[in-house]
OpenMM code with the backbone's topology and positions (N, CA, C; nanometers):
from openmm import Vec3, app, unit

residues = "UNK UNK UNK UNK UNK UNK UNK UNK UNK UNK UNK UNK UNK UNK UNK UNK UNK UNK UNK UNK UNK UNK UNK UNK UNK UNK UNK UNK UNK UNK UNK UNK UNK UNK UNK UNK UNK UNK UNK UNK UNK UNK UNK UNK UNK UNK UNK UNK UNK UNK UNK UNK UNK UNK UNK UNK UNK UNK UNK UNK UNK UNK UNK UNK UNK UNK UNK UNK UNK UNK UNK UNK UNK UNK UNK UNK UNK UNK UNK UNK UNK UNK UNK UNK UNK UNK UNK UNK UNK UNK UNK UNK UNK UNK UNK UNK UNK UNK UNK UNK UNK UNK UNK UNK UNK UNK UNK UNK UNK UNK".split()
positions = [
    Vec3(0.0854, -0.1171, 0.0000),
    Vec3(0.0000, 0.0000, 0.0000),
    Vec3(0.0899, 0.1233, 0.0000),
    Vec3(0.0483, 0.2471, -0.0529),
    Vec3(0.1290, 0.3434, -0.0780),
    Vec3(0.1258, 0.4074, 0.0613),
    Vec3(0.1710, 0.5090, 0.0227),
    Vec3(0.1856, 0.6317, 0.1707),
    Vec3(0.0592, 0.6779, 0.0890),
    Vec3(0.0433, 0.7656, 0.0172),
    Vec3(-0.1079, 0.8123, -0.0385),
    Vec3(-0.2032, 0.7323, 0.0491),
    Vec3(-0.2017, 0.6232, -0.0283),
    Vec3(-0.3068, 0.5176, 0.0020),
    Vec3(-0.3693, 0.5094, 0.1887),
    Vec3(-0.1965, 0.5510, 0.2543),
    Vec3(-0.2714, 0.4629, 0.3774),
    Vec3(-0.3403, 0.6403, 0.4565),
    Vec3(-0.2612, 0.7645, 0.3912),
    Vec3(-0.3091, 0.8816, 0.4528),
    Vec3(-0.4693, 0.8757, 0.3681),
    Vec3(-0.4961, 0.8340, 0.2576),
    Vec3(-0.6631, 0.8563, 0.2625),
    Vec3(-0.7121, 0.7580, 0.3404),
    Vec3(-0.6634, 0.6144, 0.3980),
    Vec3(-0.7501, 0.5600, 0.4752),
    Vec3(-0.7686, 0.5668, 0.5801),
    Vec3(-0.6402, 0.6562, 0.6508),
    Vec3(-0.6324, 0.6556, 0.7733),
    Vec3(-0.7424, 0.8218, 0.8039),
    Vec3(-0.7759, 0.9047, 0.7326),
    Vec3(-0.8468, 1.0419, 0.7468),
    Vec3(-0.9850, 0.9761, 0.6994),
    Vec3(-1.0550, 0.8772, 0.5964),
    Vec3(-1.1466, 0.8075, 0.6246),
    Vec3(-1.2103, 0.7156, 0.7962),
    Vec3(-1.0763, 0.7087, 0.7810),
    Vec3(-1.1224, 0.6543, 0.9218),
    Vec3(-1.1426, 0.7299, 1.0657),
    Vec3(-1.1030, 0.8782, 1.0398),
    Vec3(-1.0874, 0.9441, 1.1433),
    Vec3(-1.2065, 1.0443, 1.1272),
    Vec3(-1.2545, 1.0018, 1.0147),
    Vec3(-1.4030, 1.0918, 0.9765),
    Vec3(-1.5107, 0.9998, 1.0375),
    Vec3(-1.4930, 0.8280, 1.0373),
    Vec3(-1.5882, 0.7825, 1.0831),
    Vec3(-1.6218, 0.7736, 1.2292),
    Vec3(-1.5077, 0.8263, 1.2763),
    Vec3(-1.5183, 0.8038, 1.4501),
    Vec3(-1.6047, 0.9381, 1.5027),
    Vec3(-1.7354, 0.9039, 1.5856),
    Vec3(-1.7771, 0.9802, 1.6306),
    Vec3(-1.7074, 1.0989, 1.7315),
    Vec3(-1.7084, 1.2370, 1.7459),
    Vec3(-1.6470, 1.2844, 1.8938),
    Vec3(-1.7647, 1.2663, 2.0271),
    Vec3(-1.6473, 1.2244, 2.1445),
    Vec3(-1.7614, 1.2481, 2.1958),
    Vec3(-1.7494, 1.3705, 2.2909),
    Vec3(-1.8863, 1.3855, 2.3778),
    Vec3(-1.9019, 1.5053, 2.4514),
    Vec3(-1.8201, 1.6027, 2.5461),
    Vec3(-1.7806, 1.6707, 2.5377),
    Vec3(-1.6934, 1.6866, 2.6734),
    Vec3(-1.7738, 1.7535, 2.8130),
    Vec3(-1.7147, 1.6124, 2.9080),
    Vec3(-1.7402, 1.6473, 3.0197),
    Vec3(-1.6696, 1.7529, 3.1071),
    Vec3(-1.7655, 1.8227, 3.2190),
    Vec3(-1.7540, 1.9119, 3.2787),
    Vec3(-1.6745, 1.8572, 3.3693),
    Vec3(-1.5108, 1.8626, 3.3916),
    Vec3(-1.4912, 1.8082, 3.5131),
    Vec3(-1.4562, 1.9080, 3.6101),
    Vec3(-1.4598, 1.8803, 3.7131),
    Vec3(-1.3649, 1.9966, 3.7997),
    Vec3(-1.4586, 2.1106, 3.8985),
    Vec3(-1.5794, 2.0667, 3.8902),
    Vec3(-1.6643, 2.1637, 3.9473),
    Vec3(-1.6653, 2.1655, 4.0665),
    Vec3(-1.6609, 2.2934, 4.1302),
    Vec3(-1.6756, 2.2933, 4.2945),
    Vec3(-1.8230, 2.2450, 4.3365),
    Vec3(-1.7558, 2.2086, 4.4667),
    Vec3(-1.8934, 2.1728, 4.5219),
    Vec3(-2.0131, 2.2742, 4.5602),
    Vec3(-1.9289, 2.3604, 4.5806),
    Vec3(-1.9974, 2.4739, 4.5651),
    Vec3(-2.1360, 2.4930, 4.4151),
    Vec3(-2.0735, 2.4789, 4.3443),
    Vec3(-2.1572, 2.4759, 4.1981),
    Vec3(-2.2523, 2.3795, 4.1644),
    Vec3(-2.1612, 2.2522, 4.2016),
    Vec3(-2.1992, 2.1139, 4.1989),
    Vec3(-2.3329, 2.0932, 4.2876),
    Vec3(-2.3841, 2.2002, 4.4043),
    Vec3(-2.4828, 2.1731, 4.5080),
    Vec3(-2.5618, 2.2468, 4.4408),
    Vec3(-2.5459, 2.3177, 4.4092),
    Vec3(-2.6144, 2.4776, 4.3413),
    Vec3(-2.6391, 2.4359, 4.2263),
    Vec3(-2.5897, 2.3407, 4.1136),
    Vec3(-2.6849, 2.2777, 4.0255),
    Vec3(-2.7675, 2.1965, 4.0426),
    Vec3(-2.7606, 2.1379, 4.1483),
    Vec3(-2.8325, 1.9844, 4.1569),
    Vec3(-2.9499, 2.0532, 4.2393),
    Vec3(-2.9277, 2.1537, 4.3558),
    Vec3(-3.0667, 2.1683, 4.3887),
    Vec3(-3.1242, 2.2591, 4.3058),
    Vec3(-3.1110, 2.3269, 4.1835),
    Vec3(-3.1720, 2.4021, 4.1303),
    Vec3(-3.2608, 2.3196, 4.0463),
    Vec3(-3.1596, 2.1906, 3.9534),
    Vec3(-3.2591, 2.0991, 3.8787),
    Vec3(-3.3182, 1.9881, 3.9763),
    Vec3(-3.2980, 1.9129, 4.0671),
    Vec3(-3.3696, 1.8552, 4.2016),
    Vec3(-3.5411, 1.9385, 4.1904),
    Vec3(-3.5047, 2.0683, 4.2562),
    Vec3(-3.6452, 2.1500, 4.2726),
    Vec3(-3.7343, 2.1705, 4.1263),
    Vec3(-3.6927, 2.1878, 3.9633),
    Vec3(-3.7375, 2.1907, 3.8690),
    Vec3(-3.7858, 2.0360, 3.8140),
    Vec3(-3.7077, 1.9518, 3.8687),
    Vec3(-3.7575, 1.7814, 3.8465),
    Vec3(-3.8643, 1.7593, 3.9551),
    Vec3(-3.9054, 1.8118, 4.0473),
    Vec3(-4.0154, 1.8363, 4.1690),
    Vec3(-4.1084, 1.8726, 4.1254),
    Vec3(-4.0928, 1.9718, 4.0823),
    Vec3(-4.1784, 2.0175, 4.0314),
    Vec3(-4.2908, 2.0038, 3.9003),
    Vec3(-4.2201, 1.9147, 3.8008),
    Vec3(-4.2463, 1.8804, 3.7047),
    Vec3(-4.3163, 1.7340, 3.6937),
    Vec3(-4.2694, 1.6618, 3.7714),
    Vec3(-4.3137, 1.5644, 3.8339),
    Vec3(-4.4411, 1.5542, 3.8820),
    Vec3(-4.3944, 1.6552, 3.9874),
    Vec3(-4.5535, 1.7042, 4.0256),
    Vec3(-4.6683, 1.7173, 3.9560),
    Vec3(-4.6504, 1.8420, 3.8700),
    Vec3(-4.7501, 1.8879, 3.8119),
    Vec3(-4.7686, 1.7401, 3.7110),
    Vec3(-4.7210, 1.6388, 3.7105),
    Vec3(-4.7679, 1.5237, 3.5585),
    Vec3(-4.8629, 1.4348, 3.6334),
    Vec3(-4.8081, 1.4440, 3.7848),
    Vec3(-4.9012, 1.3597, 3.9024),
    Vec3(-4.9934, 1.4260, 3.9307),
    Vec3(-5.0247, 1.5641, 3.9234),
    Vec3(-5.1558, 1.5980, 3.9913),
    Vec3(-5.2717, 1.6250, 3.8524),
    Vec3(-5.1680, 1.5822, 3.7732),
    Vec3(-5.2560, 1.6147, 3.6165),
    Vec3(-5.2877, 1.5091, 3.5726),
    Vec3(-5.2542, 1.4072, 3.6164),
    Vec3(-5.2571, 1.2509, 3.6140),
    Vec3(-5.2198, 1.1896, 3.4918),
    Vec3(-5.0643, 1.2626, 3.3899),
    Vec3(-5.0483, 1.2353, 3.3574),
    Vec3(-4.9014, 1.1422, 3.3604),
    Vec3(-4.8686, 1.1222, 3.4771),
    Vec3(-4.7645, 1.0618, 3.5494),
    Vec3(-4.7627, 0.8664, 3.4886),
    Vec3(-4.7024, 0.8509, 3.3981),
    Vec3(-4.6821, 0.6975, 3.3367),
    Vec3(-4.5948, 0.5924, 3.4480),
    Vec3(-4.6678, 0.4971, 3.4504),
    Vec3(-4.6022, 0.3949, 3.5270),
    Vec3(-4.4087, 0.3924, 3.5001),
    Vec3(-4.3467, 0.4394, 3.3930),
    Vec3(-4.2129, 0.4001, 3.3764),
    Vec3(-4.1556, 0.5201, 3.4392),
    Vec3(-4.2433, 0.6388, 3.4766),
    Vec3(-4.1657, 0.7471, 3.5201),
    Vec3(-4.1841, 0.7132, 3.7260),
    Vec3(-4.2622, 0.6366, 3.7283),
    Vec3(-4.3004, 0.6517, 3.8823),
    Vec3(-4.1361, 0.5341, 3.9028),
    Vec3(-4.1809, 0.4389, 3.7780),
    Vec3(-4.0397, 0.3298, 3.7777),
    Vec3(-3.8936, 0.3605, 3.8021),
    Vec3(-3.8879, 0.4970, 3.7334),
    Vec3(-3.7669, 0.6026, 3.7159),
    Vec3(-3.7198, 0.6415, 3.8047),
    Vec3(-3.8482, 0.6782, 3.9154),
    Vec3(-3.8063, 0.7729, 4.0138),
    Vec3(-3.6893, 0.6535, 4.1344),
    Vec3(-3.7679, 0.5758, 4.1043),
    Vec3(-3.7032, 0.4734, 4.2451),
    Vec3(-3.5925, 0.4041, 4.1962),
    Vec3(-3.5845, 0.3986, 4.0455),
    Vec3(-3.4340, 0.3448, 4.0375),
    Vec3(-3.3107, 0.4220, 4.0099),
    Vec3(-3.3446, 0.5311, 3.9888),
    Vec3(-3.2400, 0.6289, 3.9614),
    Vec3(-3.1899, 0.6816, 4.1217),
    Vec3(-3.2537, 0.6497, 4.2357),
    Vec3(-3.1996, 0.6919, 4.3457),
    Vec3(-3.0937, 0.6015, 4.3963),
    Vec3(-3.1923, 0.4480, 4.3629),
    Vec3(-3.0866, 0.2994, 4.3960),
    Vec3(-2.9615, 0.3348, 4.3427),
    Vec3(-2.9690, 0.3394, 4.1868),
    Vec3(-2.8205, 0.3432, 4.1204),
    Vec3(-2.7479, 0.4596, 4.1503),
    Vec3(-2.7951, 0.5751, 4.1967),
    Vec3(-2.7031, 0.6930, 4.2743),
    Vec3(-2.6502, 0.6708, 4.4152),
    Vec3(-2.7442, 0.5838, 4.5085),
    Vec3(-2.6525, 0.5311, 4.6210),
    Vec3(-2.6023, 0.4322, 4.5926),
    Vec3(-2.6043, 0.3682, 4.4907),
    Vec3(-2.4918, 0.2595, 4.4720),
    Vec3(-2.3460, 0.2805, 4.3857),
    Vec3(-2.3624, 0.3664, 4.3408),
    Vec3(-2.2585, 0.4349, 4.2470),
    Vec3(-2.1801, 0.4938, 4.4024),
    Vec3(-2.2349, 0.5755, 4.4367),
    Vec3(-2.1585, 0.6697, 4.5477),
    Vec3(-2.1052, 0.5606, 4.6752),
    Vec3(-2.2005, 0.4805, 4.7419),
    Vec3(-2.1294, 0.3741, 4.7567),
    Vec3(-2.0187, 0.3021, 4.7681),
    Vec3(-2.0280, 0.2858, 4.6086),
    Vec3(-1.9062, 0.2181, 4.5251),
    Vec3(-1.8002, 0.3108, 4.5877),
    Vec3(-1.7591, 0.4288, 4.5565),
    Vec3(-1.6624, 0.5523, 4.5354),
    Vec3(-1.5969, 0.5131, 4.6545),
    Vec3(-1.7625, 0.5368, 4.7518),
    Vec3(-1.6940, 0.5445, 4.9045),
    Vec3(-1.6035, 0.4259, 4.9546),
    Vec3(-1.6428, 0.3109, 4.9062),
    Vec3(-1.5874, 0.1966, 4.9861),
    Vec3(-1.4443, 0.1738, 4.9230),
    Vec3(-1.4526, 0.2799, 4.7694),
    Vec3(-1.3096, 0.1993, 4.7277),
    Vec3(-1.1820, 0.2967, 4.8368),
    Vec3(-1.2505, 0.4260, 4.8514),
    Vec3(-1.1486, 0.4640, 4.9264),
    Vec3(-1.1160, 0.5819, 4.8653),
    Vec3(-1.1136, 0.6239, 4.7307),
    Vec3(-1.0842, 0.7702, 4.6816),
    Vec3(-1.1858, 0.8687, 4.6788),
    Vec3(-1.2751, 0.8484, 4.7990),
    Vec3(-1.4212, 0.9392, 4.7576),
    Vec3(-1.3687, 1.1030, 4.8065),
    Vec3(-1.4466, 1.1681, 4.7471),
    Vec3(-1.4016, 1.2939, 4.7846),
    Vec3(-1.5841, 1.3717, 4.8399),
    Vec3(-1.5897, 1.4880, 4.8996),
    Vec3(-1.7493, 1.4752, 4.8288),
    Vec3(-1.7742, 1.5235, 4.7382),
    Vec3(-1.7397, 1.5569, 4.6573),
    Vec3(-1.7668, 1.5945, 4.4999),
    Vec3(-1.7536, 1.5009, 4.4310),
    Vec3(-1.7215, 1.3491, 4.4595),
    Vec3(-1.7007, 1.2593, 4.3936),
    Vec3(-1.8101, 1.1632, 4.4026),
    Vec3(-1.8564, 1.1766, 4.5344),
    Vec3(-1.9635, 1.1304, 4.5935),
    Vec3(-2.1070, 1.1961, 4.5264),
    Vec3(-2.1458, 1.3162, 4.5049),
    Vec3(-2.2215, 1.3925, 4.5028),
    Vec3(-2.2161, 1.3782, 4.3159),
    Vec3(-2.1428, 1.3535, 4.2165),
    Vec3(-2.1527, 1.2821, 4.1210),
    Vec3(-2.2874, 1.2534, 4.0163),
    Vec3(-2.2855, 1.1197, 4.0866),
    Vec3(-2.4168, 1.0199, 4.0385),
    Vec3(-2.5223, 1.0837, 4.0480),
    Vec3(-2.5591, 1.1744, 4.1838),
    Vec3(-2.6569, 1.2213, 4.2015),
    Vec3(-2.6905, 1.3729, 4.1129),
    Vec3(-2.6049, 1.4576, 4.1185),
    Vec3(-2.6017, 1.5476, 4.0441),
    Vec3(-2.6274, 1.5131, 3.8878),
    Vec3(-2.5223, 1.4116, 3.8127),
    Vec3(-2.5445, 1.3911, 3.6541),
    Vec3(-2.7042, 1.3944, 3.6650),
    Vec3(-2.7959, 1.3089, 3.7795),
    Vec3(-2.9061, 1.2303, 3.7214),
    Vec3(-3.0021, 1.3449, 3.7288),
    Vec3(-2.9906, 1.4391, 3.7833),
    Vec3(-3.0727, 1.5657, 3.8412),
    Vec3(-3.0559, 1.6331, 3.7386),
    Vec3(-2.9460, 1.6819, 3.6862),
    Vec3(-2.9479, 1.7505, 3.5398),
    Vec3(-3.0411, 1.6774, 3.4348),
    Vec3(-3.0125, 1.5614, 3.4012),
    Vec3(-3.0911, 1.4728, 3.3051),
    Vec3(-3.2274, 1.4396, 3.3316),
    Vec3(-3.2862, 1.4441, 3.4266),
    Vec3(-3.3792, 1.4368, 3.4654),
    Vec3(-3.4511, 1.5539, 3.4095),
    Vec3(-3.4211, 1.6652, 3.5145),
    Vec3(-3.4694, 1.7895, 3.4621),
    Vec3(-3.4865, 1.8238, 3.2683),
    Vec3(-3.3785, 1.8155, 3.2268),
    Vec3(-3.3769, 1.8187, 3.0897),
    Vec3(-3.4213, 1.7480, 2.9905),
    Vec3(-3.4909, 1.6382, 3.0401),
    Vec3(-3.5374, 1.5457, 2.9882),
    Vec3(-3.7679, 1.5613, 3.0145),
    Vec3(-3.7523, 1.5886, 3.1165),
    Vec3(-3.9138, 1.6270, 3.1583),
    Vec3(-3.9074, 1.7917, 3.1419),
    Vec3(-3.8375, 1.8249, 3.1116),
    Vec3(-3.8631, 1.9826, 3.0406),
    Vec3(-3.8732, 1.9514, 2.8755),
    Vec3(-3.7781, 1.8697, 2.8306),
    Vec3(-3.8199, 1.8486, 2.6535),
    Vec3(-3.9657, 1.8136, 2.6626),
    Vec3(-3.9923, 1.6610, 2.7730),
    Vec3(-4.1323, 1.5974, 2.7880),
    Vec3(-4.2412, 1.6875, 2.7632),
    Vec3(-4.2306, 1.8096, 2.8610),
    Vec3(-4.3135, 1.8812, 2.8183),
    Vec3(-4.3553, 1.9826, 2.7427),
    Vec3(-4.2157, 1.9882, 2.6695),
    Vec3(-4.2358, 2.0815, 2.5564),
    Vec3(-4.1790, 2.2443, 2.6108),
    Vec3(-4.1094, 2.2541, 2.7362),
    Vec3(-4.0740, 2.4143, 2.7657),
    Vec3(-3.9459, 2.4212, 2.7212),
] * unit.nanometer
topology = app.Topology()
chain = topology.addChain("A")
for resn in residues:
    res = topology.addResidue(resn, chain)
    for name in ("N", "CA", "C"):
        topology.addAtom(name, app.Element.getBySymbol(name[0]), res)
């Protein structure tokens, strides 16, 4: 194979690889509390209003109780291995509070 040859396959191939997202690392806890209860209280809320509107679906009531399991078990994890920090701890719970929120705000269309 030429040198030509292998620079078009190798830039074919670097076109097919998706990027992925970049994560936020490094956030104080400070920030890190201050996001999570801001989307926490907007996922409360939203929630709410689908339950008192009775439009609340069995997979979201499903949602609610396993997304807490897998956040104390993730944090858990952290803790027992020994490098927990609390921002390391506070983690699992935070990602799921953002996604949550952003996800029942598309739901409803705001």
């Amino acid at each position: 194979m030429t040198r030509f040859a292998k620079r078009l396959t190798g830039d074919y191939q670097k076109g097919l690889v998706m990027k992925t997202r970049k994560r936020r690392h490094g956030l104080s806890l400070a920030v890190m509390m201050s996001d999570m209860m801001l989307a926490s209280c907007e996922t409360i809320t939203r929630r709410f209003l689908l339950i008192t509107q009775n439009d609340c679906s069995p997979a979201e009531y499903r949602r609610m109780v396993k997304e807490k399991t897998e956040a104390a078990a993730r944090s858990t994890v952290r803790l027992v291995s020994g490098r927990a920090t609390m921002t390391s701890l506070l983690v699992p719970w935070h990602s799921r509070a953002i996604a949550n929120a952003r996800r029942l705000r598309k739901k409803q269309g705001v």
